[in-house]
N, C-alpha and C positions, 0 to 999 in steps of 0.2 A: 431725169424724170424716171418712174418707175417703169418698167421693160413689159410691153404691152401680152408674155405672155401669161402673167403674174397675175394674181387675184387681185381687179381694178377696184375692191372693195375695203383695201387693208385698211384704210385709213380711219375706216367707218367705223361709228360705236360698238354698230351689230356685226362687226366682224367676227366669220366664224372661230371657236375656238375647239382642237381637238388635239389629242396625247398622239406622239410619233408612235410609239407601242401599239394604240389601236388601229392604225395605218399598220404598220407591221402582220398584227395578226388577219387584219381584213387579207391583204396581200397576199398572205402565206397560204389561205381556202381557196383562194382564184388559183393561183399558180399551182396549186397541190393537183386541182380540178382536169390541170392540162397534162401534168404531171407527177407520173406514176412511182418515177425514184425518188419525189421527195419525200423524208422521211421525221420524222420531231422526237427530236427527246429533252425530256424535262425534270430539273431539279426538285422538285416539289412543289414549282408554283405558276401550275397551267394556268390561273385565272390571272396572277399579278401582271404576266410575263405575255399574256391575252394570245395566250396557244388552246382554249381551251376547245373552240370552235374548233378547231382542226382535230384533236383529240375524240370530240363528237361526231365529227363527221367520217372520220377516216381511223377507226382506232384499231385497224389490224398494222396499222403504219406508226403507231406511237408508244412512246416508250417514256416509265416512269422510273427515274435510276433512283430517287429519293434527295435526302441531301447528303452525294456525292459527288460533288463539282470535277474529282480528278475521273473517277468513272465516266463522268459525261461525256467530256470528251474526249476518252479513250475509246470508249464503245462507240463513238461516232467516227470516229478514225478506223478503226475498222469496216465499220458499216461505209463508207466513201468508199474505201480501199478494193471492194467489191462490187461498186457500180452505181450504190445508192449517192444521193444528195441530203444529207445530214443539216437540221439545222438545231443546235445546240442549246439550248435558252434557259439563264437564268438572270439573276440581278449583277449589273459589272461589275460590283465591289467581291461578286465569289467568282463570277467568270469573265474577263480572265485574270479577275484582284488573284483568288484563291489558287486556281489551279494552270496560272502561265506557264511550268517547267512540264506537264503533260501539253498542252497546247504547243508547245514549242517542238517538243521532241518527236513525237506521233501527228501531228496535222503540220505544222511547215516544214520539217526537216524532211519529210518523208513527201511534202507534198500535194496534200489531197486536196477534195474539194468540201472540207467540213466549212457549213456557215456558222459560225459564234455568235452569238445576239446577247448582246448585254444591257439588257433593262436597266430603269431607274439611274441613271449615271448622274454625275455632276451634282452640284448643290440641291439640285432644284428636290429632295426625296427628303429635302426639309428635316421636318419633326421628327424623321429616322435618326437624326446625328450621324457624328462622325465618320462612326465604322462604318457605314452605308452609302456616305456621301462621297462614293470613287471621283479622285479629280487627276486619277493618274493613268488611266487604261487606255488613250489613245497613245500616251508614252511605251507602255507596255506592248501593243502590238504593231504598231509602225516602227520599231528597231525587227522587227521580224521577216526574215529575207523569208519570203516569194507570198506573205498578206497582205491583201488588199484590207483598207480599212475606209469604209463609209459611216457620215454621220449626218443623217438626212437633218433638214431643219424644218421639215414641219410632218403633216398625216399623209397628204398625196408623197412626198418624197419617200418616205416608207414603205409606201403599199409597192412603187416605182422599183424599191432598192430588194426588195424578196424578187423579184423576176430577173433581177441584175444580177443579183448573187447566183440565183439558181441557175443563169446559164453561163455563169463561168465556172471553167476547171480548175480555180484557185482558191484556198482557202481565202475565207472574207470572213472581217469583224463589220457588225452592226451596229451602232451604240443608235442606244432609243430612250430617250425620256419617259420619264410617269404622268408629270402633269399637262393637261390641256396648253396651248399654245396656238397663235395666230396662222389659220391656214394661208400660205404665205402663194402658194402653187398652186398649180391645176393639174388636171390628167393630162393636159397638151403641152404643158412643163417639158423640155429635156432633162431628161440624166442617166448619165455615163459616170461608168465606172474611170479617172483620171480625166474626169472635162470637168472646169468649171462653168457656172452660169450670172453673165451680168448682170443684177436684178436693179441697177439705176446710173444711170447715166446721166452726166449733163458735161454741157460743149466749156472747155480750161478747165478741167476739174486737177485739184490741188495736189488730191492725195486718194487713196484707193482703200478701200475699207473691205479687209476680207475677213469674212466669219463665216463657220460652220452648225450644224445644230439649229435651236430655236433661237440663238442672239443673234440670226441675218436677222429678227423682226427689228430688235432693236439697233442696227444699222443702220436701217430704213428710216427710222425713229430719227434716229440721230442727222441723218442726211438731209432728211426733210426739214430738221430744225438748224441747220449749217447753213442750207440753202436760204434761210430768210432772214441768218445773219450777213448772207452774202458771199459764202464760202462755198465751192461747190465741189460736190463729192463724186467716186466710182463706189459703186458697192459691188461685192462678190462673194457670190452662195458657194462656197468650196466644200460642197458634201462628199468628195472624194483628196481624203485625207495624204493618201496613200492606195496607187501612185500619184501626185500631184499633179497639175495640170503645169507641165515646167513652163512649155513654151507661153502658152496665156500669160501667166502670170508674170513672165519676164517681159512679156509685153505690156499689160495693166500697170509695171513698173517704169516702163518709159513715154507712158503716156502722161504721168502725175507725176512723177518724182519724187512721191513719198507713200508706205503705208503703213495703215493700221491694222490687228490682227486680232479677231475680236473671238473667244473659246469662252465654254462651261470647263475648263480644265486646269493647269499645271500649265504656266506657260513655258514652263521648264518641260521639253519634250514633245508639247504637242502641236497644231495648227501652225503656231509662232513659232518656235522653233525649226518647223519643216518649210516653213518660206523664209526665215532667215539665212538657213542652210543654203536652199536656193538661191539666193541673192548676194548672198557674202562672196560666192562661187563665180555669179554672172555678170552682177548690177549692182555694185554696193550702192545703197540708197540711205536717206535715213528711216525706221521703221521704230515703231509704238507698239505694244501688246498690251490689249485688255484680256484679261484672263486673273487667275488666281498664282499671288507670287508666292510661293515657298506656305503654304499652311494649309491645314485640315480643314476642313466643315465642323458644322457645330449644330445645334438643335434651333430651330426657329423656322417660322413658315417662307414661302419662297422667295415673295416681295422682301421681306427683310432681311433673308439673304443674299438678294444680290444687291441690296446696296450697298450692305456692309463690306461684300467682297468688291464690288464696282464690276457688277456685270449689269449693266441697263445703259439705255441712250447718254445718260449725264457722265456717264465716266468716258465712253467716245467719245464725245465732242470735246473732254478735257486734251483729252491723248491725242484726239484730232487736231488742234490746236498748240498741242507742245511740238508733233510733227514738221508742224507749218512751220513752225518758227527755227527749228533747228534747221532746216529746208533754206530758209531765206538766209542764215548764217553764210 
């Protein structure tokens, strides 16, 4: 059943719906509020990217590099290196699509503590197409020795992950979506940077369903409809990509004996791939990935892209079911 810290309203018509991006920027005025080092710089698009509130509020602190993505966050790399708290922001298909070999050279190699915030990611930026529809950047920055990479799954985990980031001494990637999505959390929510969180339980559960971003909603979706075929599920909100939460998870592995790994991404590389790695290592088990195999984005609105790609509850329960069954082999 769902984990009583969780918004006891998901299931409901009027459930609220709000963009991880607008948690972000709310986030980023509070914490800026407490603190004095944090600092914004933006590629061109304080509104898209919902830094602009902070830009208004605080504009002896903010910086417009233009559209120079390698600039970005090279001048922020800098600006860490001397004491500030940098937080980087543009859309993930230019940071860190565009400018990963600055990101890599000048913020991990070296160490700092620049935050990268990469808007709009995953299919979900629709009617942008292809070029825009990054399904590769949690690939990109979790091979990155000493980033952290968080991918909240809803608007309170956002506003959570700007206070997270801001007080660690590590560089952190944020990826944050454009559109609206099921407030999933609460302010009384945990989240840690390498913890996950169980968002449903129930007593034999078969198999373990871990997603990050907005598809824990559909999870839940999916668990709830497993459960009244009689199937009973774990779910878990892994918004910290990187470091992963090893131990949990190698536990949530031997509690069920199989999972599923549900991303807006490349399952080549990302969520799946970092609990495969996991588990090939600890707990061979058998595991499933919903996520996007080997291809591009394309132009069409959200709903019709995830089904075409099989990001929604109907492709879980398929993959939940293919699990089961290679399970019982």
């Amino acid at each position: 059943m769902l984990n009583n810290t969780l918004n006891q309203n998901l299931f409901k018509k009027n459930v609220e719906l709000k963009a991880t991006r607008d948690g972000f920027g709310e986030g980023l005025v509070i914490e800026a509020e407490k603190n004095e080092s944090i600092v914004v710089l933006s590629a061109d698009l304080e509104e898209s990217t919902r830094v602009l509130s902070f830009a208004q509020k605080f504009p002896e602190r903010f910086w417009e590099v233009g559209v120079a993505e390698q600039a970005l966050v090279t001048i922020a790399s800098g600006m860490a290196n001397y004491g500030k708290i940098p937080f980087a922001t543009s859309f993930a298909a230019f940071s860190p699509g565009r400018n990963w070999e600055q990101i890599r050279t000048t913020i991990a190699l070296n160490n700092v503590p620049v935050k990268i915030v990469g808007s709009h990611s995953g299919i979900d930026v629709g009617e942008d197409g292809a070029t825009h529809q990054v399904l590769e950047d949690i690939a990109l920055m979790r091979t990155l020795p000493n980033m952290d990479v968080l991918v909240p799954c809803d608007y309170e985990e956002a506003k959570k992950a700007v206070g997270v980031a801001a007080k660690s001494l590590r560089p952190t990637y944020i990826r944050l979506t454009r559109s609206k999505s099921p407030v999933i959390t609460t302010p009384n929510t945990p989240f840690e940077t390498g913890k996950i969180n169980v968002v449903w339980e129930d007593t034999d559960s078969k198999a373990t369903l871990v997603a990050c971003g907005p598809l824990v909603y559909e999870a839940l979706v999916a668990a709830q409809k497993l459960k009244k075929d009689g199937i009973t599920v774990r779910v878990v909100a892994c918004h910290s990509v990187s470091p992963l939460d090893e131990q949990a998870l190698i536990h949530e592995a031997k509690i069920s004996g199989a999972m599923v790994t549900i991303e807006d991404h490349q399952v080549s590389g990302g969520l799946g791939g970092a609990v495969a790695e996991l588990l090939v290592r600890n707990l061979p088990i058998p595991i499933e990935f919903v996520g996007v195999y080997g291809r591009f984005g394309q132009s069409g609105n959200s709903s019709e892209l995830k089904k075409e790609y099989g990001l929604n509850a109907d492709e879980i329960i398929r993959r939940t079911k293919m699990v089961l069954a290679r399970r019982m082999q």
